[in-house]
C-alpha positions in Angstrom: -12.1 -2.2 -17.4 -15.0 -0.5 -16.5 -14.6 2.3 -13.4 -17.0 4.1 -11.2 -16.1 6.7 -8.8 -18.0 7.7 -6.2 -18.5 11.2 -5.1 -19.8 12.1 -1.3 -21.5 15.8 -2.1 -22.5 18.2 1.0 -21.9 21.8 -0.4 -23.1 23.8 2.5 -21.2 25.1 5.5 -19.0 23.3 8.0 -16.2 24.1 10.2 -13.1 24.7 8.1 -15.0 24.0 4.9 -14.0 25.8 1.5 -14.7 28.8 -0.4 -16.4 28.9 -3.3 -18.2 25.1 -2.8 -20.9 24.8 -6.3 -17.8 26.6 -8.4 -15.5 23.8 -7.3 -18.0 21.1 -7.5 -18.4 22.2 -11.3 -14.9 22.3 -11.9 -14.4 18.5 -10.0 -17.1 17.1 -12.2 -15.6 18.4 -15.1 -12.2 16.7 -14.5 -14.0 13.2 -14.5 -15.8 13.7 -18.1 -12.0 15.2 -19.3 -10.5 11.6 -18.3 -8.8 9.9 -21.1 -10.3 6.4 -19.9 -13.9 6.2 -21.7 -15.2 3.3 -20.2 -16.2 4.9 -17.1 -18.9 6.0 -14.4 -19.3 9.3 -11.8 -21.9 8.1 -9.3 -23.0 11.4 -7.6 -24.3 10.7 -3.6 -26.0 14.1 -2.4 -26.0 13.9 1.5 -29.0 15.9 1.7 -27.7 18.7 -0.3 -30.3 20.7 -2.0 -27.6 23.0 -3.9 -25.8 19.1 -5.3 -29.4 18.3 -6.9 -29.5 21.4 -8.3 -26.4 21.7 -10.1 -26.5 18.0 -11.1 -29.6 18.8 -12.7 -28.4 21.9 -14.2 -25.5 21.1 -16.0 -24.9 17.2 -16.0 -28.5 15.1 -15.7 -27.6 14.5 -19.9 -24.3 12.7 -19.3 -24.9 9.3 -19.9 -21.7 8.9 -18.2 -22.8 10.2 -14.1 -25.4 8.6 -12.3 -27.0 10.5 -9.6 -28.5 10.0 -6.0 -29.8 12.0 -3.6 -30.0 10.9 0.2 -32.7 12.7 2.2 -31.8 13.6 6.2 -32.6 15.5 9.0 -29.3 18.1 8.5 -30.4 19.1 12.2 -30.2 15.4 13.9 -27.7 13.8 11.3 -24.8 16.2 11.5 -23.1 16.9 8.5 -19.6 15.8 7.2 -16.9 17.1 10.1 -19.6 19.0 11.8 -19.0 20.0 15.2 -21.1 20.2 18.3 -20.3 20.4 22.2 -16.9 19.0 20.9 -18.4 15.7 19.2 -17.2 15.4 15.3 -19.3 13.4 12.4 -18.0 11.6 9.9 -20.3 10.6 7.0 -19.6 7.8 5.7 -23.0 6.1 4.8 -23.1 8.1 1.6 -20.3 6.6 -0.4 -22.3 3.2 1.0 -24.8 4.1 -1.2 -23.0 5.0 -3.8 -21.2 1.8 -3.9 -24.9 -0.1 -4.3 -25.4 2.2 -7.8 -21.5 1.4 -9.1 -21.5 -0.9 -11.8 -18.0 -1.0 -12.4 -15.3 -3.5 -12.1 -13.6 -1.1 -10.2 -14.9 1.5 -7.4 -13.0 4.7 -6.5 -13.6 7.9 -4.9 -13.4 11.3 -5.4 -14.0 14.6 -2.9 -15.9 17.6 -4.9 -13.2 20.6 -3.9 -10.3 18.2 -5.7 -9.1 17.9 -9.4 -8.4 14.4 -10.8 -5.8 15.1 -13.5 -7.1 13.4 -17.4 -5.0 10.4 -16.8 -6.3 10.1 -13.1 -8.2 6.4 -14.3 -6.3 5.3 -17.1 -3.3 5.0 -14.8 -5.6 2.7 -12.4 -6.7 0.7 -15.8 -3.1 0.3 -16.3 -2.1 -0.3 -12.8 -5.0 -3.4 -12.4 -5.5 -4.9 -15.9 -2.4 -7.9 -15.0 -3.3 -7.4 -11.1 -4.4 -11.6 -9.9 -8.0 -11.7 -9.3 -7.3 -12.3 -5.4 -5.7 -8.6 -4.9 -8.9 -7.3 -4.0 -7.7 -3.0 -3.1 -5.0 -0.7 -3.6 -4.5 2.4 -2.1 -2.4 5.5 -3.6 0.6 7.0 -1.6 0.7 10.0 -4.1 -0.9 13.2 -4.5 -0.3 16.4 -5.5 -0.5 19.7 -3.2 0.1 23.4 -2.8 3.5 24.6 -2.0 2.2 26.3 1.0 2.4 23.0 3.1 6.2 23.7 3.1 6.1 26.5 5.4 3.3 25.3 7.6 3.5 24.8 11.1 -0.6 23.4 10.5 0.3 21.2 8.0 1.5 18.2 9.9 1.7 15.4 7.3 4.3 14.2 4.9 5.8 17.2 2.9 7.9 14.6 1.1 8.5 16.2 -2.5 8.7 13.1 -5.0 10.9 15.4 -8.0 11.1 18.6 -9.2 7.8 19.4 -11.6 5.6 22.3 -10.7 2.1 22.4 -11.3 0.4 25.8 -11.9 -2.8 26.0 -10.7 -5.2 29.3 -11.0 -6.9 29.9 -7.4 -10.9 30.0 -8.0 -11.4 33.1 -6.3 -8.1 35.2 -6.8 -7.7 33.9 -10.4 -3.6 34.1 -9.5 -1.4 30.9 -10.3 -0.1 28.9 -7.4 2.5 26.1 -7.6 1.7 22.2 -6.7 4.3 19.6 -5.8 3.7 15.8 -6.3 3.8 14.8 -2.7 4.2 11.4 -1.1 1.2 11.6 1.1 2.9 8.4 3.5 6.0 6.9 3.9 6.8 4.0 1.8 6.0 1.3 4.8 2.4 3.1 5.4 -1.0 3.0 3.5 -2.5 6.5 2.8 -6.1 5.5 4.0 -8.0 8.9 2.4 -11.1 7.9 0.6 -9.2 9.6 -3.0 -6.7 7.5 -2.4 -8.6 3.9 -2.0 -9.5 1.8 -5.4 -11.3 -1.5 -4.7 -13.3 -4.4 -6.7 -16.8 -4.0 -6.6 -17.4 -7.1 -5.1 -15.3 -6.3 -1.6 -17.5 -7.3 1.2 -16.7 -4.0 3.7 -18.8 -1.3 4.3 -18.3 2.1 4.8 -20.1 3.7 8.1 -20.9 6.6 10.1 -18.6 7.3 12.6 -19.1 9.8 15.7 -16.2 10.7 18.1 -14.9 13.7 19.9 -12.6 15.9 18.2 -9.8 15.0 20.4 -10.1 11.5 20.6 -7.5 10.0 17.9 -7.8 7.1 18.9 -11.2 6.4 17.0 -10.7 6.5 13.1 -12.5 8.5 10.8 -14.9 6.7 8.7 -11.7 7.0 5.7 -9.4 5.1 8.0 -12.1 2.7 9.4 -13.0 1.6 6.0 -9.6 0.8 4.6 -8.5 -0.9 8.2 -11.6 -2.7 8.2 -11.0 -3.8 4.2 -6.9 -4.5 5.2 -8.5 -7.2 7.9 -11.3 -8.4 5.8 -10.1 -8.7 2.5 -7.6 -10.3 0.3 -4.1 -8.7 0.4 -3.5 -5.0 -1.2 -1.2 -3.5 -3.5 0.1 0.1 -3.3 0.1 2.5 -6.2 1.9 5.5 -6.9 0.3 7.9 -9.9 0.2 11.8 -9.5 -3.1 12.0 -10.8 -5.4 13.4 -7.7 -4.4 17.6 -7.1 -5.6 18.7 -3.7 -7.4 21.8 -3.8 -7.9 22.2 0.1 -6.7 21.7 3.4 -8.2 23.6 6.2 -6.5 27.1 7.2 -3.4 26.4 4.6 -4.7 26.7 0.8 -7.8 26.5 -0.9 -7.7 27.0 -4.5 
């Protein structure tokens, strides 16, 4: 079963972005083409990133394997992914859009450019879908895999639901020192995690992924993650769940960012 997995790109600044941006890109890339699956796809979506093009074409424009696509904008009238200004927060979701339209997989999935997909990140979806019945149209993962610093966090609000006892060691980019990762369970077992690394779908689903635009303290609008898996739960055929500790995330705002 072929797989494509789309990857959103913006490496420039934003409120509560991460540290070394074209390092990690590199290194998220990287983790795709070391996948033990081979019959697979990386569909590259710059959102008007200059440094993206750059890099693709630097290091990766011979992979037969990643497809790339750059989308030109305005960076001062179209705000760029969680942006802020006069309180209002963007949420690009257009991009991955796009992306889908290149994908020629069976399946689509994404991918963020600051993570790590683990080498058995799609061969566990191949597994997971290859006896699923041709109406089960998405899935969505519950498990991930962070940094033990969300223990002690009062800013780390989520799940800090440790799913057994191995430790990943991962080397921080810019202090080259080991820190430890947990497999996590991202949601409760009655939930759907609704982040876009989370989310596998058939090509053929009929929703869309958007823009969405709303203030920063107005939770009562979803971000254009949790519209497009709501909008898929309504649309679509029913979904299945997965758990696979295959995505490690490298970032989350004012905690960790390795």
């Amino acid at each position: 079963m072929k797989i494509s997995v789309i990857m959103q790109s913006f490496l420039g600044d934003y409120p509560g972005s991460r540290r070394l941006p074209k390092e990690k890109f590199i290194r998220a890339v990287n983790s795709f083409l070391y996948q033990t699956h081979k019959d697979k796809e990386l569909v590259i979506v710059s959102d008007g990133c200059e440094i993206t093009k750059k890099l693709y074409e630097l290091y990766f424009s011979d992979s037969e394997q990643i497809k790339f696509c750059y989308i030109h904008r305005n960076i001062e009238k179209e705000k760029s992914m969680y942006s802020e200004e006069d309180g209002i927060v963007t949420y690009r979701g257009v991009p991955r859009e796009v992306g889908r339209a290149i994908a020629t997989g069976d399946l689509v999935t994404y991918f963020d450019t600051d993570d790590i997909m683990l080498p058995n990140r799609l061969s566990d979806l191949d597994d997971f879908w290859k006896d699923v019945s041709d109406d089960i149209m998405w899935s969505s993962n519950s498990v991930r895999i962070i940094n033990e610093k969300a223990l002690n966090s009062d800013l780390y609000l989520e799940s800090k639901a440790r799913i057994g006892d191995r430790i990943f060691e991962i080397s921080n980019m810019e202090t080259k020192e080991k820190e430890k990762f947990f497999i996590n369970l991202a949601v409760p077992d009655n939930m759907v995690s609704t982040a876009s690394y989370s989310i596998c779908h058939r090509r053929e689903v009929k929703t869309r992924w958007k823009n969405v635009t709303r203030h920063k303290d107005d939770l009562s609008t979803p971000s254009e993650d949790h519209l497009f898996l709501r909008e898929m739960q309504n649309n679509e055929s029913a979904g299945l769940k997965q758990k696979s500790a295959s995505i490690v995330i490298c970032h989350y705002r004012g905690i960790w960012d390795v």
